[in-house]
N, C-alpha and C positions, 0 to 999 in steps of 0.2 A: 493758066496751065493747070491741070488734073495732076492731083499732087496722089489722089487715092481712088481707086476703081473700085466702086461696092455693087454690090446686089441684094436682092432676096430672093431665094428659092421656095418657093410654094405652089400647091395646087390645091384650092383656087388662090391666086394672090392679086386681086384687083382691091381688094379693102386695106391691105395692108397701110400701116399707119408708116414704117419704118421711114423710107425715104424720106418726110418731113421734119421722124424726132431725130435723124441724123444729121439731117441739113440743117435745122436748129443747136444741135452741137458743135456741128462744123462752123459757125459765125460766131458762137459762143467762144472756140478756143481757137478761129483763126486760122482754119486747116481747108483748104480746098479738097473738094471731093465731088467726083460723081456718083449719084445713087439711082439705080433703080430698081422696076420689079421684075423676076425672072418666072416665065408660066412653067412649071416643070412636071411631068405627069412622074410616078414612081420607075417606071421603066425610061423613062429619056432622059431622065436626072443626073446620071453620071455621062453621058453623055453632052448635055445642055453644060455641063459643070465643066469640063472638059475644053468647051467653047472659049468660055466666062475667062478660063483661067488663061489660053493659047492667047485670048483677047488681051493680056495686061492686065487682067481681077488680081487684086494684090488682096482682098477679104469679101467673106458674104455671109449673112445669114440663111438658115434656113428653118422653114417652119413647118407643120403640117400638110402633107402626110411624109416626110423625105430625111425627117432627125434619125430616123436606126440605118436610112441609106447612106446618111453623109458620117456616119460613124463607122461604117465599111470604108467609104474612099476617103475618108483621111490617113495621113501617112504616120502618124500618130496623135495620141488624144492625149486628154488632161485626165487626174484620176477622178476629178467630178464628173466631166463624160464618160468615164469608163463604169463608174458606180451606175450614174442616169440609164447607162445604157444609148444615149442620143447626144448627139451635134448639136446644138444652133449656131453654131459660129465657126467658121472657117478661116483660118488667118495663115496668108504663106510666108512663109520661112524661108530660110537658106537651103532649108533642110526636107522642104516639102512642105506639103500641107498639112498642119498642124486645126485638129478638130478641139473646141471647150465647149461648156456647159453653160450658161451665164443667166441659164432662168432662176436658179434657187436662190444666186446671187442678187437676181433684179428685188426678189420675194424680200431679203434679209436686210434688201438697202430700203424698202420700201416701208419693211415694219419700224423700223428705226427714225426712220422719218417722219412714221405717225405716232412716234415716242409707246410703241410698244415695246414694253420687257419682257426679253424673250429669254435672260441669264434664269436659269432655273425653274421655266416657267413649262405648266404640264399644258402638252398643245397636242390639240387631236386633228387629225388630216381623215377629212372623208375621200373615200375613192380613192382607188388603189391602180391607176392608169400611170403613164409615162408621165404627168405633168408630179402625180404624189415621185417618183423617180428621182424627179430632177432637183427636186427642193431637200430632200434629207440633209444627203453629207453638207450644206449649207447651214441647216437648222444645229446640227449636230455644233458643229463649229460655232456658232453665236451660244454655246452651253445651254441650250434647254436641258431642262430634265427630266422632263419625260417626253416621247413620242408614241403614240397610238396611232395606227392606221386602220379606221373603217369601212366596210366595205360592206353591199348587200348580198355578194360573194363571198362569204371571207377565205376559202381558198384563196384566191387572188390576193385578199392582205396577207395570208398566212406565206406566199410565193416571194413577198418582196423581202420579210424580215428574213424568209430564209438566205434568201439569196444575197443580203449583207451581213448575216450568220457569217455564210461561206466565203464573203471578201476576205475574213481574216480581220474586219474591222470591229465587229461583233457590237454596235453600240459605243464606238470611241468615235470622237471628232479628230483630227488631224492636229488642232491646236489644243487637245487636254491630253492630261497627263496619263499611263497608263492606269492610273490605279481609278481616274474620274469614270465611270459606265453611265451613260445614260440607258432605260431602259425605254426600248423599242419593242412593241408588241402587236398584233394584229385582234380586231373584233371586227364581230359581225353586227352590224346599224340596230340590229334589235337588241343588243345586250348591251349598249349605251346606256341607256337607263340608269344601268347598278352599281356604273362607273363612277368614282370621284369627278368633283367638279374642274372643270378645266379654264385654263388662262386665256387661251387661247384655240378658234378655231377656225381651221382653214377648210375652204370648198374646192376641191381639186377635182369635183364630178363635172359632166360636160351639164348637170340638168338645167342651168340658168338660162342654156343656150338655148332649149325649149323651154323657157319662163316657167320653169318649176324649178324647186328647189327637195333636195336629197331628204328620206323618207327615215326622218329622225324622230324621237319624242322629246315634247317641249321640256322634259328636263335637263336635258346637254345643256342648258344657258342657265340652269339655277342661278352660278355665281356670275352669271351677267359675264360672259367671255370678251374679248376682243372677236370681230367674226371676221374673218376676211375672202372674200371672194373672189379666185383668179380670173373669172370673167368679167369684163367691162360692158359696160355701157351706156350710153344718154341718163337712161334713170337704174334707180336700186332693183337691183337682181332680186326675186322672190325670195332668195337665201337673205339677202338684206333686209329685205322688208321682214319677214318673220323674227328677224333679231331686234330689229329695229324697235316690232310690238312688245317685245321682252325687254327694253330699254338696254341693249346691248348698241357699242359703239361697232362701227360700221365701215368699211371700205370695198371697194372694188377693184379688178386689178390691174387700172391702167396704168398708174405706181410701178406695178410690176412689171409693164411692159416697156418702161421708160428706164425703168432701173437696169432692166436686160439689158436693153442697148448701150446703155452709160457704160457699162462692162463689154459690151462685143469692142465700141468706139475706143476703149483702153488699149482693148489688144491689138486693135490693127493703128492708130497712131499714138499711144504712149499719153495721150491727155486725157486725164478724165473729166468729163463734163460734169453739171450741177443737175440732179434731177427735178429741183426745185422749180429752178429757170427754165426750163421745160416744158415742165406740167403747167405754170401758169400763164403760158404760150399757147400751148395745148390743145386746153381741157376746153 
């Protein structure tokens, strides 16, 4: 018997990994579920969703392009989806359908896992898109100390600190205390350079996805950063590879996308899975 009805909401979602690393949860903790993929264009989306849910969907993720649609049709969010701005996870309540956030979370459980120190560590996010969104109030909470967000725009970096200026959060994480500030700041890619050396860096641009990587000067890695890239793949993203010639260490972000789900699979049945057993499933 189908103890849990999932999906995934996307357009295109034929590549989607989800259904296997959930089904791989699901035998890890013992939970029967049905998964599959949902084809959703941005217009048929609350509608298709609508189906899903009339169907017995008791949870669903959702992925590109449909995260700011399913943060409209949820009946309330969490305040990391509300900072994000985007949904991926949909999980019903008593009370309605209740929208979270669970990419920043995949990010945080992933750098942990590769024993990066992220308590006070100065971490620069290139690209200023919904994915740099969704990871903040995450990072903020693991106590980094500094945040930089770069952009070849930097209007666009300069849009997002404003707009957690204006949360009311101003650079506090939800677990420090008020008096802790981390400082969050926007630059533009060319004025990297003259910045302090950083612990850590994250690739939150889509250019991996055309095998190039974000239009930096080789000295962002002086201090040999941690590099992390939120795109996966078979081999090292051209952001890898160039860190990689700098002898910086190195990941990719299927970590992330495994740790995502580990957080959706909590909220819609109460166990959490092992990302480790997972990935070596996997990869």
């Amino acid at each position: 018997m189908v103890q849990y009805k999932l999906t995934v909401f996307g357009s295109p979602i034929a590549h989607s990994r989800s259904p296997e690393i959930h089904q791989c949860f699901a035998r890890e903790c013992g939970v029967a579920i049905e998964y599959t993929r949902s084809l959703a264009s941005a217009s048929a989306f609350p509608e298709i969703f609508r189906a899903f849910a009339d169907d017995g969907g008791v949870g669903a993720n959702v992925t590109l392009p449909l995260k700011e649609i399913a943060l409209r049709l949820a009946d309330s969010v969490s305040e990391r989806a509300r900072l994000a701005g985007a949904v991926n996870t949909l999980v019903k309540t008593e009370q309605g359908w209740h929208g979270d956030n669970t990419d920043g979370a995949g990010l945080v459980m992933d750098l942990q896992r590769l024993q990066v120190n992220l308590a006070n560590a100065r971490v620069l996010i290139l690209g200023a898109g919904g994915a740099t969104r969704g990871v903040i109030q995450p990072l903020l909470s693991a106590h980094v100390g500094e945040l930089v967000i770069a952009n070849r725009t930097l209007a666009k970096a300069e849009a997002i600190v404003a707009e957690w200026q204006q949360s009311g959060r101003n650079g506090k994480s939800a677990s420090q205390p008020q008096t802790g500030r981390v400082n969050i700041t926007a630059l533009a890619l060319d004025d990297l350079r003259l910045h302090q050396p950083w612990d850590l860096i994250i690739n939150a641009t889509s250019a991996s996805l055309g095998g190039e990587r974000p239009d930096v000067a080789d000295q962002v890695l002086v201090a040999q950063p941690f590099c992390y890239d939120m795109v996966y793949s078979d081999a090292p993203t051209a952001f890898m590879t160039w860190a990689q010639q700098h002898h910086c260490a190195v990941a990719d972000g299927f970590g992330m996308l495994v740790g995502q789900a580990a957080e959706s699979f909590r909220l819609w049945t109460g166990h959490r899975p092992s990302i480790e057993h997972a990935l070596k499933l996997l990869r």
